[in-house]
N, C-alpha and C positions, 0 to 999 in steps of 0.2 A: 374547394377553392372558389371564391366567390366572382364574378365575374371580371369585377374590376382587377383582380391580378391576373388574372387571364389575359383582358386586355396588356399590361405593362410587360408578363411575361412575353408577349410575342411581339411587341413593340421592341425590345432586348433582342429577342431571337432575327427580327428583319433588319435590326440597324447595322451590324457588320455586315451582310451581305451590301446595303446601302454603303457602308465606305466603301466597302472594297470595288464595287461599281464606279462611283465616283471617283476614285483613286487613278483607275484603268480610262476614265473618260481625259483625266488630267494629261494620264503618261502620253497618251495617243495623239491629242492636243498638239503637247508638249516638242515632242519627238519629232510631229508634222512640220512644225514650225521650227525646228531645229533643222530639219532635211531640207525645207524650202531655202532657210535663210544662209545654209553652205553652200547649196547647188547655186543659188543667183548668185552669191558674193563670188562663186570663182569666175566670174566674167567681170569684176571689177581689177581695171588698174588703174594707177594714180602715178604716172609719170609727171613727177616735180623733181623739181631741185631739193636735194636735202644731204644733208653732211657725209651722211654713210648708208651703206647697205649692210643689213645685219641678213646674212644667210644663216637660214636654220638648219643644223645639221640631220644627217641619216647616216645610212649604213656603210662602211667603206672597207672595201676588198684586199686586205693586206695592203703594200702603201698607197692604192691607187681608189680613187672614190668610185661608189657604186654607181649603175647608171641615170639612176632619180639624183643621189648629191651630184653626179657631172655638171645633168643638166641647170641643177639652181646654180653651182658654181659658174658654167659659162653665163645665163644670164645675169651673175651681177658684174662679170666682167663685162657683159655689154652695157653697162649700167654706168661703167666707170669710164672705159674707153669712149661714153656718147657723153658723156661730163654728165650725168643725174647726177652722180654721188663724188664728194674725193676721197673717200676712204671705205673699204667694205671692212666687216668684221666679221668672221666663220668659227662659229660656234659648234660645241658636241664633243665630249671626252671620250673617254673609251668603251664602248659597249658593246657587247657580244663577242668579249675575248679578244678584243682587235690590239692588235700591242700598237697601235698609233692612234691617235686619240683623231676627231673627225675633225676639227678643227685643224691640226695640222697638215693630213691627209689636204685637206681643202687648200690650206695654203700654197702649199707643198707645187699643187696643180697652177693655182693660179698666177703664181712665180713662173713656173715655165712655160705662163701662156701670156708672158711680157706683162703682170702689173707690177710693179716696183715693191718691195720689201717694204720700206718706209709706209706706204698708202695702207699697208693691211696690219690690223687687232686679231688676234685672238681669242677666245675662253677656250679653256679645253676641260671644264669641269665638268659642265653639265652630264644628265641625264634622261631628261623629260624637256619638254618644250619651252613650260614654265622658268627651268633652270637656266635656259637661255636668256632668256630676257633681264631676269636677275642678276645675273653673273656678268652679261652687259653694261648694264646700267654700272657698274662701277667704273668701266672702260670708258662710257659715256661721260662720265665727271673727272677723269682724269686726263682725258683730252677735249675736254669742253664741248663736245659734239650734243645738239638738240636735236635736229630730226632724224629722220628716218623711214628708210624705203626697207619695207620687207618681205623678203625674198623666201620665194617656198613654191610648193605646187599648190595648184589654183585650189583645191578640197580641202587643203588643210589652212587658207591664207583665213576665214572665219571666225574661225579659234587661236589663229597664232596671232593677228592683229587685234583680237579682244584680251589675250594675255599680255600685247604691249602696250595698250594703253590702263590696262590693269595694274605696270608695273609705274606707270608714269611717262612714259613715250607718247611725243607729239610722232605719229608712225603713218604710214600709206602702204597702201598694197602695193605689190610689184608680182606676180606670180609668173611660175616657167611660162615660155610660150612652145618649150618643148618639152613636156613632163611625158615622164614614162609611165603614166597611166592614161594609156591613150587609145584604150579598148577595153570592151564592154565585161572581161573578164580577169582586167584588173581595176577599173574605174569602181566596178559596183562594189566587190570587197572593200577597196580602200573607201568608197562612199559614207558606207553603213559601219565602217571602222570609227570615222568622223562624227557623225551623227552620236554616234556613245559616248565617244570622248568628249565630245563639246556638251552633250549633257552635262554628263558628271562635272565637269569643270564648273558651268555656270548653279549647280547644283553645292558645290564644296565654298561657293565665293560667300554664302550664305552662315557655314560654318563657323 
């Protein structure tokens, strides 16, 4: 073998270890800036006036809401009750076997914590985060509603404010001010949960 394929041969043999270097320099990058850009944005809120509060649903206890959706639910009834918004909307179908879909669940509460039947939307479809904002957005055209306060805990407000204006939502942040991740052993799981999910997400928009 004469030299020159020598050369080309080991130029071959060093280039995938070079991607794959390059690759991991990207993800780590990446990732950094995906954990920076969740941890600051949950100290952002945007207390304005806008049409509705679209709460995003979680997980809920036979008819009564878990204690992370309590907490978003009471904060968007403080959101209604201080006139932010005049209508909320509580989203999230059934998951995890719940024979009440989280959306009603959420109503359900909010009703007997004095807001008026009339002021509150439903979706009870969804399943994903994404599917909230979607399944919204039709609510949003059939009651003429344009903005929006959105409601969530502060680690996930990130990625749930880039999937509303992903769907088309002029949106603002509004995050719990009493989220039940409020210690360092369940802050950092749900942290590092976010931080993959918002990857992926802004990773599939490319798709």
């Amino acid at each position: 073998m004469n030299q020159r394929k020598k050369d080309e041969l080991e130029l071959l043999t060093k280039l995938p270890v070079k991607i794959v270097i390059a690759a991991l320099i990207l993800l780590v990058g990446f990732s950094g800036t995906a954990a920076y850009d969740i941890w600051t944005y949950a100290k952002t809120s945007e207390l304005v006036k806008a049409d509705a509060a679209i709460v995003l649903g979680t997980a809920v206890w036979g008819d009564e809401p878990s204690p992370v959706l309590r907490e978003r639910i009471n904060h968007s009834i403080w959101l209604y009750e201080n006139d932010y918004v005049d209508k909320i909307i509580f989203t999230g179908g059934k998951t995890n076997g719940s024979e009440l879909a989280e959306a009603v669940v959420s109503k359900n509460y909010a009703i007997a914590h004095n807001v008026p039947e009339e002021d509150i939307y439903i979706e009870d479809r969804s399943m994903v985060t994404i599917e909230n904002f979607r399944f919204v957005a039709e609510i949003a055209e059939l009651h003429e509603l344009t903005d929006f306060l959105v409601v969530s805990d502060p680690l996930h407000m990130k990625r749930a404010l880039q999937m509303a204006e992903d769907t088309g939502f002029e949106a603002f942040t509004s995050p719990t001010t009493t989220s039940e991740y409020n210690s360092l052993t369940t802050i950092v799981p749900f942290f590092f949960r976010e931080v993959g999910a918002y990857m992926a997400y802004s990773l599939s928009i490319g798709d």
